[in-house]
LOGU-800486 format. One record per residue (C-alpha): residue in one letter; x negated, y, z. Coordinates in Angstrom, 3 decimals. Layout:
rest | X | Y | Z
A | X | Y | Z .
...
//
This chain:
rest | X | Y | Z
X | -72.491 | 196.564 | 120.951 .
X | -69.047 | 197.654 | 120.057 .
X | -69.377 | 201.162 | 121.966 .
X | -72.748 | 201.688 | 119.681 .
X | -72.822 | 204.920 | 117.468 .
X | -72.495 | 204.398 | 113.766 .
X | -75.765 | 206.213 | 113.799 .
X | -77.731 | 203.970 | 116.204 .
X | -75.955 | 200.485 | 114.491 .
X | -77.542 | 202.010 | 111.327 .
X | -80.747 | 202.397 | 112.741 .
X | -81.075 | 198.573 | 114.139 .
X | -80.227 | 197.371 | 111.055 .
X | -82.342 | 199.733 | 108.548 .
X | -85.589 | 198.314 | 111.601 .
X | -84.904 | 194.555 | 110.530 .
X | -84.314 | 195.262 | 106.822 .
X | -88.034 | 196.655 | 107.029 .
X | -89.626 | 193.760 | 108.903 .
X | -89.986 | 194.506 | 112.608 .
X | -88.811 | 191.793 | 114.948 .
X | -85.958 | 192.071 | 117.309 .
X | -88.206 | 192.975 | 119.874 .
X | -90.145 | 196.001 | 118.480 .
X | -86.445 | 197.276 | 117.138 .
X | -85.629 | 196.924 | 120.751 .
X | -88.755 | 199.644 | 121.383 .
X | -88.303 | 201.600 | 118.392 .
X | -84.353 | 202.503 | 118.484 .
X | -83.329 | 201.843 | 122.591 .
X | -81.116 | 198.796 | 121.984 .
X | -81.354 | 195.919 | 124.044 .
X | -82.255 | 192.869 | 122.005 .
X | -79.318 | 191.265 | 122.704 .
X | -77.223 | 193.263 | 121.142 .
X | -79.852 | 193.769 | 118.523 .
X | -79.055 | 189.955 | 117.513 .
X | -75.123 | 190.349 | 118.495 .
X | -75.089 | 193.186 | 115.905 .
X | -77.312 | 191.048 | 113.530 .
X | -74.858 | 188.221 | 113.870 .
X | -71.945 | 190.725 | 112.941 .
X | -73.152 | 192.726 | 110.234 .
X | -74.529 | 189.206 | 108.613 .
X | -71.156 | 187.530 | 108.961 .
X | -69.492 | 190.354 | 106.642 .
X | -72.685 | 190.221 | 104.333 .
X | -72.125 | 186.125 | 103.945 .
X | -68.560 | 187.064 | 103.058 .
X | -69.761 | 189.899 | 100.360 .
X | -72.127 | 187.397 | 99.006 .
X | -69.425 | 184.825 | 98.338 .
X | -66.740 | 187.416 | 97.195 .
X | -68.570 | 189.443 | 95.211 .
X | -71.146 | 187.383 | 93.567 .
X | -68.784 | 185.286 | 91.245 .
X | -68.115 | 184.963 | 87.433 .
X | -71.804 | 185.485 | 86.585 .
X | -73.341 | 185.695 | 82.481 .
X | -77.151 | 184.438 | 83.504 .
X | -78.814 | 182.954 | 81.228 .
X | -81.752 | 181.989 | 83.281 .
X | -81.792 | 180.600 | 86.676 .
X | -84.826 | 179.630 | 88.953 .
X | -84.459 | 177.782 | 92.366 .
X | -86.382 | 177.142 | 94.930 .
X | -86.979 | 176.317 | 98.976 .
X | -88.909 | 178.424 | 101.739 .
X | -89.769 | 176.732 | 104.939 .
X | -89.384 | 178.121 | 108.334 .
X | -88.080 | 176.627 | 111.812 .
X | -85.948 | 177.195 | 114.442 .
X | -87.093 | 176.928 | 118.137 .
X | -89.993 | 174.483 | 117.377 .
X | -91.523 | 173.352 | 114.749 .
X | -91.007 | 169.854 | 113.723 .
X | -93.708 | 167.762 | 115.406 .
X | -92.360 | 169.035 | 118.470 .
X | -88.632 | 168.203 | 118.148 .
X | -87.708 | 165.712 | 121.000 .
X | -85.101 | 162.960 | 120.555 .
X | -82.352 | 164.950 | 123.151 .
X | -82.871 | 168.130 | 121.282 .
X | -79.819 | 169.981 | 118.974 .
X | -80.074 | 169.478 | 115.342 .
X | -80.559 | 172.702 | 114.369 .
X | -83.733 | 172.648 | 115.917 .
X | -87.359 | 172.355 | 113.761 .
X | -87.489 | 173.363 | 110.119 .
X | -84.746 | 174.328 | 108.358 .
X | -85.398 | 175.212 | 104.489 .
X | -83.457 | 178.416 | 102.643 .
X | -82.872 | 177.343 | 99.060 .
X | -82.735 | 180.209 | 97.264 .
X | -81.243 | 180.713 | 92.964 .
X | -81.785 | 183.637 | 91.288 .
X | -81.335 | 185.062 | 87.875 .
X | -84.745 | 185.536 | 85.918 .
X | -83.468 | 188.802 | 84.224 .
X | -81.472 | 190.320 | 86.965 .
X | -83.207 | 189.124 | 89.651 .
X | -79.638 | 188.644 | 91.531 .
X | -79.955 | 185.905 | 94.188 .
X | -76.654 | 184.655 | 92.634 .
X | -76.569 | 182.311 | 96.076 .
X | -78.552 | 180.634 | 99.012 .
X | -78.596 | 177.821 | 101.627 .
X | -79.448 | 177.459 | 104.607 .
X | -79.934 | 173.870 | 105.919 .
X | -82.194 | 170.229 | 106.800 .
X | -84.217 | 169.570 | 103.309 .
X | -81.930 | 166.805 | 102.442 .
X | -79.827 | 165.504 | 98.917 .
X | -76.538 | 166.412 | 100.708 .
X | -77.832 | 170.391 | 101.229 .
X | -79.175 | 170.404 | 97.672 .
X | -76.174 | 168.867 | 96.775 .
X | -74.047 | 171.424 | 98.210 .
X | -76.236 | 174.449 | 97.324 .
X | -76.238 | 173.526 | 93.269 .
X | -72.192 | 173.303 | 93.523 .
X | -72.325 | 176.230 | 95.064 .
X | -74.297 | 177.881 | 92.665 .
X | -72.306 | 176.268 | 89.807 .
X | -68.876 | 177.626 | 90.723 .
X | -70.791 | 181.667 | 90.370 .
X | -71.396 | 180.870 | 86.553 .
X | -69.472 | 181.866 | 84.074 .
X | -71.692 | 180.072 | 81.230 .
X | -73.791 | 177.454 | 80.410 .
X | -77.486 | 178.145 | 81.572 .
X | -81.318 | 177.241 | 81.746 .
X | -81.783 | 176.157 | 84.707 .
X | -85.803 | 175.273 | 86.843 .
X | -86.539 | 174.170 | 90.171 .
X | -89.537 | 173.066 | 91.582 .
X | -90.479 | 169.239 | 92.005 .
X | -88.046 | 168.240 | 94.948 .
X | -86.783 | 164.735 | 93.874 .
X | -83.030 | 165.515 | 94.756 .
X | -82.701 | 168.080 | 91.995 .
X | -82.862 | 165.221 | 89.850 .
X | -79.172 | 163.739 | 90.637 .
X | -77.993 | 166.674 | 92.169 .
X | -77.970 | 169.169 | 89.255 .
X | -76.164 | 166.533 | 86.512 .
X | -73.669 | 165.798 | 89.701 .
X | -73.046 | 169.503 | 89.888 .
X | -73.471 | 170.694 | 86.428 .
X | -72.297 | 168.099 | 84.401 .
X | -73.658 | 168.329 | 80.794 .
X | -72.967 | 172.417 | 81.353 .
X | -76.830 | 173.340 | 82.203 .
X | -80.127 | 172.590 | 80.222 .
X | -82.520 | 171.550 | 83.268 .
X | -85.975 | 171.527 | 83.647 .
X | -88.515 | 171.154 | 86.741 .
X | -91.879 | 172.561 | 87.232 .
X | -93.709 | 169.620 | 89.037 .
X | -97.421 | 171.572 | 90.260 .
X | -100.294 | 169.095 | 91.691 .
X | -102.594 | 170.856 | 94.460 .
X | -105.757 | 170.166 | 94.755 .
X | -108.336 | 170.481 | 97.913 .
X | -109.614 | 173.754 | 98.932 .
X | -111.445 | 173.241 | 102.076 .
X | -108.133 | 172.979 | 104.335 .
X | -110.288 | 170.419 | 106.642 .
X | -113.007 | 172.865 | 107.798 .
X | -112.092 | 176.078 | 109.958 .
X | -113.049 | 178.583 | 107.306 .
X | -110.457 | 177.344 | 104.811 .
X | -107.620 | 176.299 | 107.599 .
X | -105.115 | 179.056 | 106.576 .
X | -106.627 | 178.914 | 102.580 .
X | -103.687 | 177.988 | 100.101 .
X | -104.603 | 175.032 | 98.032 .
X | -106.043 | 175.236 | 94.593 .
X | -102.899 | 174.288 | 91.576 .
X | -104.776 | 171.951 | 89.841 .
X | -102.033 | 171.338 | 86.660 .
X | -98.344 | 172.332 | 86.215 .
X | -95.962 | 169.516 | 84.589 .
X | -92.955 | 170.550 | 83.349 .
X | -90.604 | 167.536 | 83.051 .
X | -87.246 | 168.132 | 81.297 .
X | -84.360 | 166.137 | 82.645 .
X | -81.119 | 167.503 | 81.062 .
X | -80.245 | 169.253 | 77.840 .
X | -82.563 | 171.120 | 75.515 .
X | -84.366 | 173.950 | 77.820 .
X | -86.549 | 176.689 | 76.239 .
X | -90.263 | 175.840 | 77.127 .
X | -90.880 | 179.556 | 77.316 .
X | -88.315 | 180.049 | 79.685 .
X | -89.465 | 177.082 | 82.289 .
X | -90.576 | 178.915 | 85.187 .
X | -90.153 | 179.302 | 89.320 .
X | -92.593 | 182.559 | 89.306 .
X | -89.477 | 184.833 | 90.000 .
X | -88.109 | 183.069 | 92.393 .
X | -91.206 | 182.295 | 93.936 .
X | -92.045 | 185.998 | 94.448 .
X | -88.969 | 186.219 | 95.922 .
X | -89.728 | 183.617 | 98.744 .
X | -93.115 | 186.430 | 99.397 .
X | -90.344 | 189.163 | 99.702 .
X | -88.662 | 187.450 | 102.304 .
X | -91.768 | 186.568 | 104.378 .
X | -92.557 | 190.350 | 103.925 .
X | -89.159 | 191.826 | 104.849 .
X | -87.921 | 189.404 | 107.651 .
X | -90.219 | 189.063 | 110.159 .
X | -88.941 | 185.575 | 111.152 .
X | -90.241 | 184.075 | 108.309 .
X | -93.717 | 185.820 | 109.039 .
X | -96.426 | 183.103 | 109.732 .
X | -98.480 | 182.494 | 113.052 .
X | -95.905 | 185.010 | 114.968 .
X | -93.757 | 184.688 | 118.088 .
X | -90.887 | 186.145 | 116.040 .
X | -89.582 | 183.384 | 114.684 .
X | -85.995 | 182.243 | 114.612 .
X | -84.412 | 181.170 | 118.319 .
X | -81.246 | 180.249 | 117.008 .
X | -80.024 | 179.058 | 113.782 .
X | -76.987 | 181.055 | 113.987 .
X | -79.851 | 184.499 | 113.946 .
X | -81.466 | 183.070 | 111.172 .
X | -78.243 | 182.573 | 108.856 .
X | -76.965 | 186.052 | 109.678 .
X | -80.557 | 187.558 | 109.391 .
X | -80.844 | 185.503 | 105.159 .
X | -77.353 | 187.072 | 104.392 .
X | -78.510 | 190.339 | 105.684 .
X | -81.559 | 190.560 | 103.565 .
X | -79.672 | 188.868 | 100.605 .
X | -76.545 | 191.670 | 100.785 .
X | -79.490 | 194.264 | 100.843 .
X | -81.560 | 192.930 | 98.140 .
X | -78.391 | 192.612 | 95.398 .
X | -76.592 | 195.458 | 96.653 .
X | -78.686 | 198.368 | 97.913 .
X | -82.648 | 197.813 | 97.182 .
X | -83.554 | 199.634 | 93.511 .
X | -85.525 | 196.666 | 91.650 .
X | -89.112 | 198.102 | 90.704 .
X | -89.216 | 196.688 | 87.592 .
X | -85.478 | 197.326 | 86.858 .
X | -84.855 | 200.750 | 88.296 .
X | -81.683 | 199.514 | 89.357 .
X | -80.252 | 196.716 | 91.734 .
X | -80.115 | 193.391 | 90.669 .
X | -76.126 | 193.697 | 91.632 .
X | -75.994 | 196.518 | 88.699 .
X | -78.320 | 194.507 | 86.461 .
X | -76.002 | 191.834 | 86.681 .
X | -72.926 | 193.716 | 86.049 .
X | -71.627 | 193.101 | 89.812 .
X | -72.146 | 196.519 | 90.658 .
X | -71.376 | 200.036 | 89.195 .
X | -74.301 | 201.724 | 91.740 .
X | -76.574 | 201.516 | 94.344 .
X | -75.058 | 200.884 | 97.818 .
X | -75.865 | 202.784 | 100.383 .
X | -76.487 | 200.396 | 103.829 .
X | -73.630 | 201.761 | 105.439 .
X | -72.026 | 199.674 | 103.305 .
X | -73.283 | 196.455 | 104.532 .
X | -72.127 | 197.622 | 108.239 .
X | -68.165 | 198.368 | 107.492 .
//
């Protein structure tokens, strides 16, 4: 990996960025997939470290959170008594600023209260200011953000009830179930009701199915290791703040947010 071009690095990465599993980059540039993931590892080590350097002393206002499932090695049902813990699913919780659309910071971890936990102090120590803050229904937001936050956040969740859509006859297997009523609960502070929304960072979690093929349902691509799929997050993270123009923005979040002064090119990511 470390007698690789600057030219052919570039390429591996700029294949994953855009979706194609380790494999078909392995077809597509010449690089053996292990490298392919030994590079992936590398670059998203010194994208983790941008993300916690460079993402700090934020002014949002708004804040959404959320989790995305996916698994490592085997799903869940599957998981045998001998195996490692960091196989079956493993959950990204994602924040990100409503305005922005910075991910101001991620997890990657077991859905459990001491990840939460950890991911809402994390996120608390980026801010700079007191903010509206929504996550979805998870039950451990509820002690976790006043533990974290203090009195410093106005918090509301979006609790949604599904419905039955046919998921018990073939036709409707892979159908998403109907959203049969939204209930937004306030449990801190005085949060705008116009403001009390996941839909950002809910689009988000679509963007990272789209763009990282190991999140991509009913594929062999997914995640081997868990170390692949920490690096791979903080790759696509780095990229999406730092580099990717924002349709709706016409800049990066990074700029949007004040964190950046332009678009960075990927070569930026790699050094």
């Amino acid at each position: 990996m470390n007698t690789l071009p600057a030219g052919k690095k570039l390429a591996v990465i700029a294949s994953l960025l855009e979706g194609n599993s380790i494999r078909s980059t392995e077809r597509m540039t010449g690089v053996h997939r292990d490298t392919v993931c030994r590079l992936l590892v590398e670059v998203g080590g010194k994208c983790e470290n941008l993300m916690s350097t460079r993402v700090r002393n934020l002014h949002s206002r708004y804040i959404e959170c959320d989790e995305i499932w996916t698994f490592v090695a085997k799903k869940a049902r599957h998981v045998r008594k001998d195996d490692s813990p960091e196989v079956g699913d493993q959950w990204v919780f994602v924040a990100l600023d409503a305005e922005s659309k910075l991910i101001p910071t991620y997890f990657v971890g077991k859905r459990t209260s001491i990840n939460t936990m950890s991911f809402m102090q994390d996120l608390y120590s980026r801010l700079a200011n007191r903010v509206q803050l929504t996550t979805d229904g998870y039950y451990t937001y509820q002690t976790a953000v006043p533990n974290a936050f203090g009195l410093d956040a106005d918090f509301a969740q979006l609790v949604k009830l599904f419905g039955d859509y046919g998921q018990h006859d073939s036709e409707g297997k892979y159908s998403p179930s109907a959203i049969t009523e939204v209930i937004s609960k306030i449990r801190l502070g005085d949060p705008d009701p116009d403001h009390i929304s996941t839909s950002y960072v809910e689009r988000q979690n679509l963007t990272m199915r789209m763009q990282m093929r190991r999140f991509t349902r009913l594929t062999n691509a997914f995640s081997k290791k868990l170390e692949n799929l920490k690096a791979a997050c903080a790759l696509h993270f780095a990229h999406y703040n730092f580099c990717r123009i924002h349709s709706s923005l016409r800049v990066t979040p990074a700029m949007a947010a004040g964190v950046a002064l332009e678009v960075w090119p990927l070569q930026m990511l790699l050094t």
